[in-house]
Biopython code that builds the backbone (N, CA, C, O; Angstrom):
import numpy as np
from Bio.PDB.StructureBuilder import StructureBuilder

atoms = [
    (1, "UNK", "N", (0.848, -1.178, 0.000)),
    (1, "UNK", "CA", (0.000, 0.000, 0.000)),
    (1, "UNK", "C", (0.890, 1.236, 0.000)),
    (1, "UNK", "O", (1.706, 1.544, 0.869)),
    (2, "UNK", "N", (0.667, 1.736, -0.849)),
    (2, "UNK", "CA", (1.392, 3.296, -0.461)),
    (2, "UNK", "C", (0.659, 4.645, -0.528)),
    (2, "UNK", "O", (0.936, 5.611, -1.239)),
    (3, "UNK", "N", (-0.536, 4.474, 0.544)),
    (3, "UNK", "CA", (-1.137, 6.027, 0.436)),
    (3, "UNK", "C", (-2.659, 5.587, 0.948)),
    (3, "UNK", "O", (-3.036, 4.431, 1.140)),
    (4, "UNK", "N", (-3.391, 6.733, 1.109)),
    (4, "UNK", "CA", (-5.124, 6.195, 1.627)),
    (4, "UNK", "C", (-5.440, 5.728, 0.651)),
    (4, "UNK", "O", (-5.085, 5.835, -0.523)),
    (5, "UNK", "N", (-6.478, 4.927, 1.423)),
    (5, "UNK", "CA", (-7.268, 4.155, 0.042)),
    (5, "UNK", "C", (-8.873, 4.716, 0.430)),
    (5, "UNK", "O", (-9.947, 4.287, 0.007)),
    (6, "UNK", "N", (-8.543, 6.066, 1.594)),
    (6, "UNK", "CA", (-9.791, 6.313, 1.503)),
    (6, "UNK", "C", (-9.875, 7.847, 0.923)),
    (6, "UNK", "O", (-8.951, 8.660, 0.897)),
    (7, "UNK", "N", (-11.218, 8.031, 0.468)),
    (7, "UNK", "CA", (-11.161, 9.498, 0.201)),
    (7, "UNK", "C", (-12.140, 10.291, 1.513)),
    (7, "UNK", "O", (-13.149, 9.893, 2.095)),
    (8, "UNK", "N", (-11.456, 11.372, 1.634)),
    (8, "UNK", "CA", (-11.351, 12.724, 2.730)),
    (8, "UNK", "C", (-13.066, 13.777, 1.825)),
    (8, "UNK", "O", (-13.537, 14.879, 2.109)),
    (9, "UNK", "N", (-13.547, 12.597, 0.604)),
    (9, "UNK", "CA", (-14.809, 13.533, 0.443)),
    (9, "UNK", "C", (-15.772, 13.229, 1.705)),
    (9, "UNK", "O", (-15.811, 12.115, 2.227)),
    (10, "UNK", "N", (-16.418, 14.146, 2.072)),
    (10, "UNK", "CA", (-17.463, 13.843, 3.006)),
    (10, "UNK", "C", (-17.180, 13.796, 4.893)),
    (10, "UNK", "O", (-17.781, 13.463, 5.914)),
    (11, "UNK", "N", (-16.079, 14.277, 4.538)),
    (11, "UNK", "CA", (-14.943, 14.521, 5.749)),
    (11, "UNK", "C", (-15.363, 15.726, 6.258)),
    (11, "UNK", "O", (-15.833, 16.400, 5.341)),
    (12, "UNK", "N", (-15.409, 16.421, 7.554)),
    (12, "UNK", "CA", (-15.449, 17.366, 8.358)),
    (12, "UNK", "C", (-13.677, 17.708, 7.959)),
    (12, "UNK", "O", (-12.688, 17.060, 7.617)),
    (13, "UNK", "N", (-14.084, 19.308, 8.290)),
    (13, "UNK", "CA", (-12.084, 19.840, 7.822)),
    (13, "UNK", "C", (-11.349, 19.074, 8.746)),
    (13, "UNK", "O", (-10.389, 18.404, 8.366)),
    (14, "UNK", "N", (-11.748, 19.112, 10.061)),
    (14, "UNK", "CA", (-10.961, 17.986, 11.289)),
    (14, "UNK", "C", (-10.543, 16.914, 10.636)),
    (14, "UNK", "O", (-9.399, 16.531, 10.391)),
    (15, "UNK", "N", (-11.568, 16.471, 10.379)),
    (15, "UNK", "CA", (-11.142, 14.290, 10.159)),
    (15, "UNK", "C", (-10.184, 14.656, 9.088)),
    (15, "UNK", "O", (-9.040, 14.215, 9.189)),
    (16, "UNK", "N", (-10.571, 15.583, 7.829)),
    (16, "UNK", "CA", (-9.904, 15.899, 6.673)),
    (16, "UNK", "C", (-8.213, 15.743, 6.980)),
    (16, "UNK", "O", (-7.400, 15.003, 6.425)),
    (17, "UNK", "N", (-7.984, 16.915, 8.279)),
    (17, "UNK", "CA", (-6.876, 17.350, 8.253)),
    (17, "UNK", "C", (-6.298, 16.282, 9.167)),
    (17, "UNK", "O", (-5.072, 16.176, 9.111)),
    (18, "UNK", "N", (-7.146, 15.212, 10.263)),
    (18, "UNK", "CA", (-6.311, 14.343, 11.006)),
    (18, "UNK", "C", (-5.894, 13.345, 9.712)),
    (18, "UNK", "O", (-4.727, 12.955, 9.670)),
    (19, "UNK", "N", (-6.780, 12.951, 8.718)),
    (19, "UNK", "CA", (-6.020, 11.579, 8.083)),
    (19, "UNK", "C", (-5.341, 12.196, 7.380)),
    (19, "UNK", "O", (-4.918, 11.163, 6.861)),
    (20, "UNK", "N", (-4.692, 13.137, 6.728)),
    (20, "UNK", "CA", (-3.199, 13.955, 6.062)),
    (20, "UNK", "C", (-2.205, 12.978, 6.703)),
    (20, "UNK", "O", (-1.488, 12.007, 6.459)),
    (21, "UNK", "N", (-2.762, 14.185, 8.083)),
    (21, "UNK", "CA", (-1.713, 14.284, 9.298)),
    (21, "UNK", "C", (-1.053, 12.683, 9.393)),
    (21, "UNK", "O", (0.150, 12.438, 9.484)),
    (22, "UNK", "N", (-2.122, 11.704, 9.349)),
    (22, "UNK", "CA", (-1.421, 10.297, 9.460)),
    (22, "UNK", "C", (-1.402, 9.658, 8.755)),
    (22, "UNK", "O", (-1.348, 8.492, 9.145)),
    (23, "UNK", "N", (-1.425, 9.853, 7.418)),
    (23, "UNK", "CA", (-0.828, 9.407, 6.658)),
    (23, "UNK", "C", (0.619, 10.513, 6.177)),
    (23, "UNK", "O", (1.502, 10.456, 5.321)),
    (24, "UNK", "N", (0.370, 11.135, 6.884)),
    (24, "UNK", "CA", (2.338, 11.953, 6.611)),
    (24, "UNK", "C", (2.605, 12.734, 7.519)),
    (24, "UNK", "O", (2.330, 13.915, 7.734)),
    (25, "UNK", "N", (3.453, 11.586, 8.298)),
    (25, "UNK", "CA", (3.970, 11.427, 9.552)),
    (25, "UNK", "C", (5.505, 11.812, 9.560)),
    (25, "UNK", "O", (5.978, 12.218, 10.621)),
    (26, "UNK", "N", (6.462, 11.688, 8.231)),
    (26, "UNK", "CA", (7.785, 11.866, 8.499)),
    (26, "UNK", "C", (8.854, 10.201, 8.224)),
    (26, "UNK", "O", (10.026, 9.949, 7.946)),
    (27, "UNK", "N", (7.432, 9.310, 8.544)),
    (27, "UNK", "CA", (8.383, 7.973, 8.565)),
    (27, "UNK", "C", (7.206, 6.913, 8.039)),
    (27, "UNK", "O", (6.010, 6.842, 8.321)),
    (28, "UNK", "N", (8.049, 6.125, 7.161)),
    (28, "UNK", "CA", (6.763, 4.873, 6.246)),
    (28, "UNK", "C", (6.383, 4.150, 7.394)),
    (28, "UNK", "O", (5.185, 4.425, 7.326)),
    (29, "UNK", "N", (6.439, 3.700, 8.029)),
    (29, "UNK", "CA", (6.099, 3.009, 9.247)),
    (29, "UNK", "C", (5.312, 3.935, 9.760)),
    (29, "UNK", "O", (4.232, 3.804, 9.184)),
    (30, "UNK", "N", (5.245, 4.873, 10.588)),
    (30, "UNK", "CA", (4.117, 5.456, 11.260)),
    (30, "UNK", "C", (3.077, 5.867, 10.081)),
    (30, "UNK", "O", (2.016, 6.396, 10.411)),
    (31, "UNK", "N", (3.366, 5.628, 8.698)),
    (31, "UNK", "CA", (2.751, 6.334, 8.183)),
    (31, "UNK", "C", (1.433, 5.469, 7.636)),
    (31, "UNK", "O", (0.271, 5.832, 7.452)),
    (32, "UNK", "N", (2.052, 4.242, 7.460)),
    (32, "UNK", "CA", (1.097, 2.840, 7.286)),
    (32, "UNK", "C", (0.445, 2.452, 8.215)),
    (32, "UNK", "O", (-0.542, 1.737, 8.044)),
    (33, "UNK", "N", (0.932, 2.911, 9.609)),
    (33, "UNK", "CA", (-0.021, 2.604, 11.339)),
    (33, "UNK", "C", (-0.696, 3.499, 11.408)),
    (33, "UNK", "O", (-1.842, 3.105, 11.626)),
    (34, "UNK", "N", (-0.635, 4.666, 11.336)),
    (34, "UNK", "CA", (-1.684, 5.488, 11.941)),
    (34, "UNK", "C", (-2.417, 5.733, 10.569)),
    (34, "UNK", "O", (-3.626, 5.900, 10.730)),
    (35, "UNK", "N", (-1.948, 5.806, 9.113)),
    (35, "UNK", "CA", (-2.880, 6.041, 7.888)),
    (35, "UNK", "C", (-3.893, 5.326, 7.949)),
    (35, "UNK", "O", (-5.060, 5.716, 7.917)),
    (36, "UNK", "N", (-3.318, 3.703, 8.086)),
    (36, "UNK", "CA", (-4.398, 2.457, 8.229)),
    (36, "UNK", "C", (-5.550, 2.733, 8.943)),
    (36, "UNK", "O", (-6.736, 2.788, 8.618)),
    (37, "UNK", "N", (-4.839, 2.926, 10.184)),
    (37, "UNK", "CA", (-6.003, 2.934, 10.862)),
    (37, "UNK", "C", (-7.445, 4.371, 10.843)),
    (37, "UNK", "O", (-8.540, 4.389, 11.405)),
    (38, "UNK", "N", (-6.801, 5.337, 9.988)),
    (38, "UNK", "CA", (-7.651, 6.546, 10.141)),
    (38, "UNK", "C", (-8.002, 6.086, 9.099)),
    (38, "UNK", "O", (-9.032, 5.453, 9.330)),
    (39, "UNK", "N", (-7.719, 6.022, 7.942)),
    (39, "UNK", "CA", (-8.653, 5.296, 6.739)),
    (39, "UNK", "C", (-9.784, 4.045, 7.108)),
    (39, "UNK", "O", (-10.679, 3.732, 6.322)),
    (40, "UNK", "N", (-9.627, 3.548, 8.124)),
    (40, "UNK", "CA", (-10.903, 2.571, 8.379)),
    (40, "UNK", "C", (-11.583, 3.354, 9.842)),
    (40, "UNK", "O", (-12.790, 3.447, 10.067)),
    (41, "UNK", "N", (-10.675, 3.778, 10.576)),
    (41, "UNK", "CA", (-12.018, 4.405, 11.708)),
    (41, "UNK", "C", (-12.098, 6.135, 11.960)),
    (41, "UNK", "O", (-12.514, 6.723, 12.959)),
    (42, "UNK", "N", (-11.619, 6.632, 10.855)),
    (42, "UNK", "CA", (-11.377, 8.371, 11.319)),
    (42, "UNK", "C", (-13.003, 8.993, 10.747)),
    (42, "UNK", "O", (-13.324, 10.065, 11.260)),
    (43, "UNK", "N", (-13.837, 8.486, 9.908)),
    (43, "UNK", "CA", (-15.163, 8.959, 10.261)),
    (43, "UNK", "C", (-16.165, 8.392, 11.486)),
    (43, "UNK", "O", (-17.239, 8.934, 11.749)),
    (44, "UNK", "N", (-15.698, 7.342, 12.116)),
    (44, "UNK", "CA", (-16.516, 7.415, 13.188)),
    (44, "UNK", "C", (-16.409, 7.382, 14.236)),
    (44, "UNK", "O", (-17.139, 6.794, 15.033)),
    (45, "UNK", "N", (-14.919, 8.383, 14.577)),
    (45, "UNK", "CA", (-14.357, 8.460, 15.414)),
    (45, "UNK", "C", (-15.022, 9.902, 16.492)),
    (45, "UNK", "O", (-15.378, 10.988, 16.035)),
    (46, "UNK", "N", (-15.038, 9.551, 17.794)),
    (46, "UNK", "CA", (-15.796, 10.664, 18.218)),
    (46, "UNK", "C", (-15.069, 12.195, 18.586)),
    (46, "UNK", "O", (-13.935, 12.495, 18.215)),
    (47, "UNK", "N", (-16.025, 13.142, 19.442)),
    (47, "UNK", "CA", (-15.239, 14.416, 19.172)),
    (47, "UNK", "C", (-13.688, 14.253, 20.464)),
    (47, "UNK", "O", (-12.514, 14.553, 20.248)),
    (48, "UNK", "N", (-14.069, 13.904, 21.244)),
    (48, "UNK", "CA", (-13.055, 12.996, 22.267)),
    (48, "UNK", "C", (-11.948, 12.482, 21.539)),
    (48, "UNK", "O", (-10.801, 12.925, 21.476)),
    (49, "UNK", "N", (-12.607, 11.184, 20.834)),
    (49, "UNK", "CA", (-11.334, 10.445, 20.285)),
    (49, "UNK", "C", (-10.337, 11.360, 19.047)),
    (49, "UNK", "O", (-9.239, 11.004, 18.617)),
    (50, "UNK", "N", (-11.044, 12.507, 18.698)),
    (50, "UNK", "CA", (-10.605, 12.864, 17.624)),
    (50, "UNK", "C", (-9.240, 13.834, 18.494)),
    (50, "UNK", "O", (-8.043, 13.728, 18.226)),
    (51, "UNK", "N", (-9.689, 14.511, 19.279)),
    (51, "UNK", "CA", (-8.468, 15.065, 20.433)),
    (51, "UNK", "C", (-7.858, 14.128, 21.218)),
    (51, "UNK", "O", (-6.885, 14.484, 21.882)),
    (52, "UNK", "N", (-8.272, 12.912, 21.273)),
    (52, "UNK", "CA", (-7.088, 11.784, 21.539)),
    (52, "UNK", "C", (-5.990, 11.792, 20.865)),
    (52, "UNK", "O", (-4.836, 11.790, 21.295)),
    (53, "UNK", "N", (-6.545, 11.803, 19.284)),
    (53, "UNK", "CA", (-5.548, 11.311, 17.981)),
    (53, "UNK", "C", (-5.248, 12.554, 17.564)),
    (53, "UNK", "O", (-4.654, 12.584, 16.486)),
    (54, "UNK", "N", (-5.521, 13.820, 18.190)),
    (54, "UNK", "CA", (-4.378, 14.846, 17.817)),
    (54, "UNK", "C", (-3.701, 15.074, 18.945)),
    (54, "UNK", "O", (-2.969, 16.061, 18.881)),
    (55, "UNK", "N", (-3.700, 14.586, 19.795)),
    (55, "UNK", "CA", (-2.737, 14.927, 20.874)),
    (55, "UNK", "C", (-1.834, 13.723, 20.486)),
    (55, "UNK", "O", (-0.664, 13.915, 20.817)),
    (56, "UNK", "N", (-2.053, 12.587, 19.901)),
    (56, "UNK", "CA", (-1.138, 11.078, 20.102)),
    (56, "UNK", "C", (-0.386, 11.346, 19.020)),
    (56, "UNK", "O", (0.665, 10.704, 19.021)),
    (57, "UNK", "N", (-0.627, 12.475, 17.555)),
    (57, "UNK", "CA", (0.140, 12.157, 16.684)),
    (57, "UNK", "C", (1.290, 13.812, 16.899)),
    (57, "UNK", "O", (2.130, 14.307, 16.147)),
    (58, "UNK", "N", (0.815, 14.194, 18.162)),
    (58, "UNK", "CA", (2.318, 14.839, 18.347)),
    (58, "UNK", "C", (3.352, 14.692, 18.939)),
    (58, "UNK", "O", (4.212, 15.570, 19.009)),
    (59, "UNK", "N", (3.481, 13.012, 19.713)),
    (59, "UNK", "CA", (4.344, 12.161, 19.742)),
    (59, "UNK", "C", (5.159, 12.046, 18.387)),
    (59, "UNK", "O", (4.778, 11.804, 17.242)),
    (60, "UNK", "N", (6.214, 12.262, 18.833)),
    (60, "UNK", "CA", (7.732, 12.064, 17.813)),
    (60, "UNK", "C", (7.463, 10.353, 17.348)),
    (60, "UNK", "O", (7.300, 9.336, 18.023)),
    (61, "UNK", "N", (7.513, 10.640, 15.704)),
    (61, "UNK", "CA", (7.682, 8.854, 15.777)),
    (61, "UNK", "C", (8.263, 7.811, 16.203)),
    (61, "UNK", "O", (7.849, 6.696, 16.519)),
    (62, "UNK", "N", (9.639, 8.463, 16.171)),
    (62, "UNK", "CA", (10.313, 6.889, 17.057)),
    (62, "UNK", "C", (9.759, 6.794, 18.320)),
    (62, "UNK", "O", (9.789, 5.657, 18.790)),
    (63, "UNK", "N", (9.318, 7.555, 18.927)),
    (63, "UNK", "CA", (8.912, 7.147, 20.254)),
    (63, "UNK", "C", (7.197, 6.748, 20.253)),
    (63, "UNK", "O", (6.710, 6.442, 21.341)),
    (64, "UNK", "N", (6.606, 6.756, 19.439)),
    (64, "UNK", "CA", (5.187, 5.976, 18.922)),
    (64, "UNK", "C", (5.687, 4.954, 18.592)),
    (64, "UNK", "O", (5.208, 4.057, 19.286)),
    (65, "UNK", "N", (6.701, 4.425, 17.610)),
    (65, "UNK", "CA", (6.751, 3.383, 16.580)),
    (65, "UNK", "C", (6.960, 2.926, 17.872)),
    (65, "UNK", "O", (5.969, 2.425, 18.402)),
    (66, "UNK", "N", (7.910, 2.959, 18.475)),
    (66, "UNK", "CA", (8.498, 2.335, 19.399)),
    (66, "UNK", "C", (7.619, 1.396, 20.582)),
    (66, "UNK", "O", (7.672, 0.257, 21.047)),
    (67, "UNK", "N", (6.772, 2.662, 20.750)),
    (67, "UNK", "CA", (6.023, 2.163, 21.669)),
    (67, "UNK", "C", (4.602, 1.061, 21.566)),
    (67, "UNK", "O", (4.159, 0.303, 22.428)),
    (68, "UNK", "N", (4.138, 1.313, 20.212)),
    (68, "UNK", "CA", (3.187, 0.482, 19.617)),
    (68, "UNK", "C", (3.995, -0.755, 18.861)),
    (68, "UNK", "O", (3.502, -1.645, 18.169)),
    (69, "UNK", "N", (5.153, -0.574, 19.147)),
    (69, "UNK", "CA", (5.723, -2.366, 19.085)),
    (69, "UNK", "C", (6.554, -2.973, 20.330)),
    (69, "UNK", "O", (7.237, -3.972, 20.553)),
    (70, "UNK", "N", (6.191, -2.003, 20.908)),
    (70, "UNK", "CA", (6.568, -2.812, 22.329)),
    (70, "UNK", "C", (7.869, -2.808, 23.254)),
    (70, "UNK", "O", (8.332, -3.337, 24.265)),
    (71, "UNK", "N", (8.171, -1.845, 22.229)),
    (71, "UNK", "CA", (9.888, -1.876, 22.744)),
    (71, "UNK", "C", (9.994, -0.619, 23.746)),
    (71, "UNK", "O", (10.981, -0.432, 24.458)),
    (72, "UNK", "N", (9.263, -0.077, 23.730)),
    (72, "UNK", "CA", (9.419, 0.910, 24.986)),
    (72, "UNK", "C", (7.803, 1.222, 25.634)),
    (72, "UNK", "O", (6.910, 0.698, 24.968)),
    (73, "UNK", "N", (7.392, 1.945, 26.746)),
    (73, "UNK", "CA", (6.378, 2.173, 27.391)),
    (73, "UNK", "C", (5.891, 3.651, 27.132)),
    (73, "UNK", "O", (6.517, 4.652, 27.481)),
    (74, "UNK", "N", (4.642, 3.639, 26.448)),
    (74, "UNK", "CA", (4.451, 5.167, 25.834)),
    (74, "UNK", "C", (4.546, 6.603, 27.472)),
    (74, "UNK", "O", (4.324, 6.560, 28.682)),
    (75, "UNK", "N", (4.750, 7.076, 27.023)),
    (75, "UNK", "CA", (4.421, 8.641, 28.056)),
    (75, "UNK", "C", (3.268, 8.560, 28.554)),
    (75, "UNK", "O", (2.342, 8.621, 27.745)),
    (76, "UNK", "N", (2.966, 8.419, 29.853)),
    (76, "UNK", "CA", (1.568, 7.960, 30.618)),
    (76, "UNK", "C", (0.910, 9.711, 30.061)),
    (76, "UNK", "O", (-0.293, 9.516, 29.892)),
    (77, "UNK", "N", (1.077, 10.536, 29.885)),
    (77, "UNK", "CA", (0.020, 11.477, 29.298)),
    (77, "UNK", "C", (-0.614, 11.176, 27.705)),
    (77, "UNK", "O", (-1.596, 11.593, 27.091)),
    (78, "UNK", "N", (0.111, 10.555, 27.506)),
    (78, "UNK", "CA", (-0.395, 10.139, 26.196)),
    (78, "UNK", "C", (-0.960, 8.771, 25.336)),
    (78, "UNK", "O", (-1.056, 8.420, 24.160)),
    (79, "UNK", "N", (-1.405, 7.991, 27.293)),
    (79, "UNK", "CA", (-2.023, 6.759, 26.812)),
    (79, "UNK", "C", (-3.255, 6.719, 26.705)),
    (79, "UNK", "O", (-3.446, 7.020, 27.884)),
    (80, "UNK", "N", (-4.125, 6.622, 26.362)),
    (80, "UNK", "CA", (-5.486, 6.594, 26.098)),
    (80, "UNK", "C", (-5.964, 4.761, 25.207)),
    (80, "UNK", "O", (-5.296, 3.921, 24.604)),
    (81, "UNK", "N", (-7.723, 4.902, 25.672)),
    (81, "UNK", "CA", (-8.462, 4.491, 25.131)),
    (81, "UNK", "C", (-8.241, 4.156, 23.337)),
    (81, "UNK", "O", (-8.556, 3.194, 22.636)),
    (82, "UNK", "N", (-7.628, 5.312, 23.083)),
    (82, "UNK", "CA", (-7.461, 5.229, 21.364)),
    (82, "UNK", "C", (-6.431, 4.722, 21.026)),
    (82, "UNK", "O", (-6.388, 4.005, 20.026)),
    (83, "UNK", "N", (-5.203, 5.011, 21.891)),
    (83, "UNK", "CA", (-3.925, 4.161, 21.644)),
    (83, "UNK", "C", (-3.914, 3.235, 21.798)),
    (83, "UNK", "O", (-2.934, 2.643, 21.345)),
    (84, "UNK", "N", (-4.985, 2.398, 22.551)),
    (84, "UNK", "CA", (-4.985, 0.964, 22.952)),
    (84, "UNK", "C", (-5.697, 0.518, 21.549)),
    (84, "UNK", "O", (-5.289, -0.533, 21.055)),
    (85, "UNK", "N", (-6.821, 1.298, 20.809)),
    (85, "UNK", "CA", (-7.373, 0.593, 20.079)),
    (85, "UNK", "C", (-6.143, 0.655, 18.583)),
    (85, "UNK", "O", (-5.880, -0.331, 17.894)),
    (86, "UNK", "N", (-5.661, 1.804, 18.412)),
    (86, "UNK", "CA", (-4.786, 1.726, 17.463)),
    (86, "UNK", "C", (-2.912, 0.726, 17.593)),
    (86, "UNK", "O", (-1.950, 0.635, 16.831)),
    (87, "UNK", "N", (-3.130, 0.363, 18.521)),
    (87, "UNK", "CA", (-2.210, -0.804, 18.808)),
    (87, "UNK", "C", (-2.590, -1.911, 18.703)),
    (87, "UNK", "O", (-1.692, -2.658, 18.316)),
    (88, "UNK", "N", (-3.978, -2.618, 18.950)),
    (88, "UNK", "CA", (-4.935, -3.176, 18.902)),
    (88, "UNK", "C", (-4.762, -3.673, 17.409)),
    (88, "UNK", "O", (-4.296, -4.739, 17.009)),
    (89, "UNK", "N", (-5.418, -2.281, 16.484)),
    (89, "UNK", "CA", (-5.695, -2.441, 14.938)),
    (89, "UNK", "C", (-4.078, -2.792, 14.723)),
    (89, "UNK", "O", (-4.227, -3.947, 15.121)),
    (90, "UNK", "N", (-3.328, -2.760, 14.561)),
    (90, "UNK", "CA", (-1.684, -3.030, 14.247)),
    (90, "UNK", "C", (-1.722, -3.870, 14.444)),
    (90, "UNK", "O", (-1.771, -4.407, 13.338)),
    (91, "UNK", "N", (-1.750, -4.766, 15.310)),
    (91, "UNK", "CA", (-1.169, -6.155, 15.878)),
    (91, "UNK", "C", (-2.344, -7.216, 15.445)),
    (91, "UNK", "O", (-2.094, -8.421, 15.408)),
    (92, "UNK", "N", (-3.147, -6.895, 15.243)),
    (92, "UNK", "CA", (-4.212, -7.917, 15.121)),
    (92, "UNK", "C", (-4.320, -7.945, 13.646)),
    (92, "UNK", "O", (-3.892, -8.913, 13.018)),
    (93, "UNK", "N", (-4.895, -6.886, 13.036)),
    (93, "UNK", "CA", (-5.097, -6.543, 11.659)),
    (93, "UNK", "C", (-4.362, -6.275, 10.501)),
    (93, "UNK", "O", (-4.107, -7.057, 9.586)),
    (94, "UNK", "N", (-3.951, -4.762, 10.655)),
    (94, "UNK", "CA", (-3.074, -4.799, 9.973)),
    (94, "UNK", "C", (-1.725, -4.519, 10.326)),
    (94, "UNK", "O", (-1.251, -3.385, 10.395)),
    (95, "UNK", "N", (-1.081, -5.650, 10.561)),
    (95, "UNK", "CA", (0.305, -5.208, 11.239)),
    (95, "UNK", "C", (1.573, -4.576, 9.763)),
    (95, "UNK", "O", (1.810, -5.021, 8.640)),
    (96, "UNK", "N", (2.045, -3.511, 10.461)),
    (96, "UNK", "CA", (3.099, -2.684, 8.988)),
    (96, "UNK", "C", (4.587, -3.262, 9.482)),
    (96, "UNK", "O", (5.600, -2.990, 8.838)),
]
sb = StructureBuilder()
sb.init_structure("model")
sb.init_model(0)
sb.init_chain("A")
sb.init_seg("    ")
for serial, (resi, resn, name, xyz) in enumerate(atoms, 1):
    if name == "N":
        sb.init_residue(resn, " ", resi, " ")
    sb.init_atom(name, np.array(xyz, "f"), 0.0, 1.0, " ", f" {name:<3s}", serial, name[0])
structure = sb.get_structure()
């Protein structure tokens, strides 16, 4: 895969501008984890979760990648409900 496979028509400017945001991250790896997953749940994601996933994607990548494979323990301010599910979607589904 190299890029969304979803389209941003019908998108609020938010959701618009969060799935950019994760699908261009700086690094192919974060960019296939967090793209993936906003291409299958970033429209029905709530107004909560949506300030989950902009606060989680201003984590530096190596220290996301890192942490959503296990090799280190994320920043307790920045664990949430959504990080569990987007670690979740990685490991189960679609792992990059």
């Amino acid at each position: 895969m190299t890029g969304s496979t979803r389209s941003s028509s019908g998108l609020d400017d938010r959701r618009k501008r969060l799935l950019f945001r994760c699908w261009h991250r700086g690094t192919r790896e974060m960019d296939l984890i967090l793209g993936r997953f906003a291409d299958v749940e970033i429209a029905g994601l709530t107004e909560g979760e949506l300030t989950q996933l902009e606060h989680l994607i201003e984590v530096p990548d190596p220290d996301l990648y890192a942490a959503l494979t296990g090799d280190k323990p994320l920043a307790p301010e920045y664990a949430s409900a959504l990080y569990d599910r987007i670690k979740a979607f990685r490991a189960v589904e679609h792992d990059a």
